[in-house]
N, C-alpha and C positions, 0 to 999 in steps of 0.2 A: 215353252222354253226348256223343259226337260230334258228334252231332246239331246238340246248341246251338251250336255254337263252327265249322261249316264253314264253308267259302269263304275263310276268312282266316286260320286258324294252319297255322303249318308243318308238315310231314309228320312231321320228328326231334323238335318240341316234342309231337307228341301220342302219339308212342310214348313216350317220355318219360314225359308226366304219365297216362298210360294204369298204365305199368308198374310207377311209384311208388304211384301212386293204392289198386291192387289190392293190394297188399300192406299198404300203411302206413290204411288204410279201408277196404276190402270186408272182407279176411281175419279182423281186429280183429272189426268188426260182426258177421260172421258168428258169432265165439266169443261175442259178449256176449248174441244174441239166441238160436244152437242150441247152445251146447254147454251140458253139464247144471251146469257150474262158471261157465256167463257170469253177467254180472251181470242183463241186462232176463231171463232166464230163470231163476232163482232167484225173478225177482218173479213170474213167471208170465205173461208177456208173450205176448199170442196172435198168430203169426206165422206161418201156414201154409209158402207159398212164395215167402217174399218181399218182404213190403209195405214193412217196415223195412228189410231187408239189401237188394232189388235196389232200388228204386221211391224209396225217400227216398232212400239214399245217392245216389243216382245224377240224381235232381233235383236236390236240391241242389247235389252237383259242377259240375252242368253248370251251373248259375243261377251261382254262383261265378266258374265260370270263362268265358263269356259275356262277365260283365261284367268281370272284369279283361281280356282279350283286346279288349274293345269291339266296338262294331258293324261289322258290313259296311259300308261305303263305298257312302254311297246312303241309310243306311236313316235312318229311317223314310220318307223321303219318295218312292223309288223302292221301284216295286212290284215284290216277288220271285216270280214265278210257279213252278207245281211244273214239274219240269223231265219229266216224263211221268206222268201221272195215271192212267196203264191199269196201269203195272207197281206203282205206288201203292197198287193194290188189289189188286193180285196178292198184294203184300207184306202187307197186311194181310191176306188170306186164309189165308197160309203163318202167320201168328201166330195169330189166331182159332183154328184146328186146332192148332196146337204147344202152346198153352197148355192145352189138355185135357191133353197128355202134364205139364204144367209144373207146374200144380195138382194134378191126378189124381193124377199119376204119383209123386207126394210122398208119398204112402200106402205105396208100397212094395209095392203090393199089390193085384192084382185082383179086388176085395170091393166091399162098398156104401158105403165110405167113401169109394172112389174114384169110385163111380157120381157121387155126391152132389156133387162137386167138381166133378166135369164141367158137369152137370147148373147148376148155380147158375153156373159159369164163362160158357155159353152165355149164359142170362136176363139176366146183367150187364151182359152186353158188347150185347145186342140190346138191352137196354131204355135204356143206355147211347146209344146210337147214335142213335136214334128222339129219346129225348130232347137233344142237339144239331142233328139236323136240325129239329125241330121249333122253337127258339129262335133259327137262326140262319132261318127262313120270318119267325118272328113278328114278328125283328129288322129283318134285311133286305129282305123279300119273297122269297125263295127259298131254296131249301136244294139242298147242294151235295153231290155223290159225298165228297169231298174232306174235307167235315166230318160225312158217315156213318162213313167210316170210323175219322177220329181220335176222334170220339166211342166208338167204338168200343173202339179201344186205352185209352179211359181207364177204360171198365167193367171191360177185363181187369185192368187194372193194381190199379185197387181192388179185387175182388174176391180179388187174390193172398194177402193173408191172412188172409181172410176164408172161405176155398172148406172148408176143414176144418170147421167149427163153423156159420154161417149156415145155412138151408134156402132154398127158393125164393120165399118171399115178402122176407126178410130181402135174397135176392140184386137182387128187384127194387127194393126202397128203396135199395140201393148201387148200382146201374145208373143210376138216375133222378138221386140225388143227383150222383154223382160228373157225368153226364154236364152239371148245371148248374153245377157248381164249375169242375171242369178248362176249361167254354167258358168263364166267367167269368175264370177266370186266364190261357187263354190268350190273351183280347183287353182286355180291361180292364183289368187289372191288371199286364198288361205293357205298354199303352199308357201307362196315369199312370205307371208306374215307369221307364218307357223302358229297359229292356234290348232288347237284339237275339238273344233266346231262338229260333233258326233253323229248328227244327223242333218246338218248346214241349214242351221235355222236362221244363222245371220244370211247364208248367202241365200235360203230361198223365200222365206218370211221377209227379213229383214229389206234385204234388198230390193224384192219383188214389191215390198210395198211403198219404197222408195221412188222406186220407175214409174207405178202405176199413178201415185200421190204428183208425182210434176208432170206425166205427160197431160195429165187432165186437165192443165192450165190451157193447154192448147187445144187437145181431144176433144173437148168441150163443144166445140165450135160447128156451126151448122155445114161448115164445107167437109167435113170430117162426119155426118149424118151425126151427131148431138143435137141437143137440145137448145143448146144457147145461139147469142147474135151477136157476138163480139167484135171489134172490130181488132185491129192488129195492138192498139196500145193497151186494149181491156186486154189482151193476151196476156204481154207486157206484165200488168200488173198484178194479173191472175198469178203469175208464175213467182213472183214475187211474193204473194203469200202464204205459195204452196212450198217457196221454199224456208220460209220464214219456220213455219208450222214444221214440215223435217226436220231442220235444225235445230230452233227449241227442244222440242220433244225428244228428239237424240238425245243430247245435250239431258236434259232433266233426267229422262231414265237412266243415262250412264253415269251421275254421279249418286243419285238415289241408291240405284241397283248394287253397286261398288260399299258404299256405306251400309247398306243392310245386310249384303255379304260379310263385311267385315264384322257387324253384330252380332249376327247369326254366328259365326265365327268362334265366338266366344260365351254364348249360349252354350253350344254344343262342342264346346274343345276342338276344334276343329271340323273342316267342312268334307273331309275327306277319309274314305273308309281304310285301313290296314291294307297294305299291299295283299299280304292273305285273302285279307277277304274279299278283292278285287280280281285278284287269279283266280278266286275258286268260285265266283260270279256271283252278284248280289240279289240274284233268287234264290240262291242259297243260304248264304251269307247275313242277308238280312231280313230274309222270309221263310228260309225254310223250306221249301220250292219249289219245285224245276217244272220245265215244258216238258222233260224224258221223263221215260217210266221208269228209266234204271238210275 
């Protein structure tokens, strides 16, 4: 969630709303969607590793709190560039591999349930990829390192509760999909909406895990190389609790998230560091610092 809300909240507000956040929403989430007494898992709720408990709650936190903290100083009109674009894909390399252990390693188990994870984990995030460079050529005329790899990140993201139950054609329709939604959300729909989402964790977490969370009502399905044997009304009502559980969950984390913003709030006088200390960067500002040597 960080992500959305840097350059401008304080160091003591985000350990704060970090510390509150996990307990009083992650923890909760977690028991309604794995534990055998929650409530989205009594409905049957398909949730591999994640989609619901890390990818929404965690979108939306950060959409939440984005905008109560408000924009960076500058934005929209000054342009943020990435602040090193080689360790950018460094980082996304270190995820792309972690995420095999993250999906796979959900099984518990070194078998073909885990192969299969992996395997559909891969195609998502590549076909994912492919399709935001490709949109962002069609768009702008060219495509960027930069939007290979977030595209990237949003096939993982979608595919997280997906990797259990989908096969590899199913993982390709959540690659393709998610990689034209999450670009969609994360310039469109944050342009008309005007949030200052800093590293578009609503639109590539958030949303990515949106897509990946309801196509699996369908994906699921043996004509799609899944595991399951549905028929069209199990679809039906598959889809029904996958969107029950989205909406919930949305829903719960946005007014949580909102309410211990405004605590934290007042913990800390405010959620937001000095305009100073935001121009002069908060490696500086709030640590003392910097990536330069001068």
């Amino acid at each position: 969630m960080v992500g959305a809300y840097v350059e401008r909240m304080k160091f003591s507000a985000v350990m704060w709303f970090s510390g509150i956040w996990a307990v009083l929403v992650y923890l909760p989430v977690c028991h309604m969607v794995w534990a055998e007494d929650g409530l989205f898992y009594r409905m049957g709720v398909i949730d591999l590793a994640g989609g619901v408990v890390v990818h929404i709650t965690a979108g939306v936190g950060a959409l939440v709190a984005c905008i109560v903290v408000g924009p960076r100083t500058g934005y929209p009109k000054t342009p943020f560039m990435p602040h090193n674009l080689p360790m950018t894909v460094c980082g996304t390399g270190m995820l792309w591999v972690g995420w095999y252990g993250f999906n796979g390693g959900s099984f518990l188990a070194a078998d073909g349930n885990g192969v299969l994870a992996m395997v559909v984990t891969h195609i998502s995030a590549s076909v994912a990829s492919l399709t935001w460079s490709m949109l962002e050529w069609r768009i702008h005329g060219k495509s960027s390192v930069l939007g290979f790899v977030t595209g990237a990140v949003a096939g993982l993201a979608a595919i997280t509760p997906a990797a259990g139950e989908t096969g590899p054609l199913g993982a390709f329709i959540i690659g393709t999909v998610s990689g034209a939604v999450c670009f969609w959300a994360s310039t469109s729909l944050k342009k008309k909406l005007n949030y200052d989402d800093s590293l578009d964790v609503f639109g590539v977490h958030g949303v990515g895990g949106i897509v990946g969370t309801f196509l699996v009502a369908f994906l699921a399905s043996s004509r799609f190389g899944g595991k399951r044997l549905e028929e069209s009304h199990d679809m039906i009502s598959q889809m029904g609790v996958q969107s029950a559980a989205i909406l919930g969950v949305a829903v719960y984390t946005a007014i949580l998230s909102w309410i211990i913003l405004k605590c934290v709030g007042l913990i800390t006088r405010g959620l937001r560091v000095s305009e100073q200390e935001e121009n002069a960067g908060l490696d500086i500002s709030s640590h003392g610092e910097s990536a330069y040597n001068d």
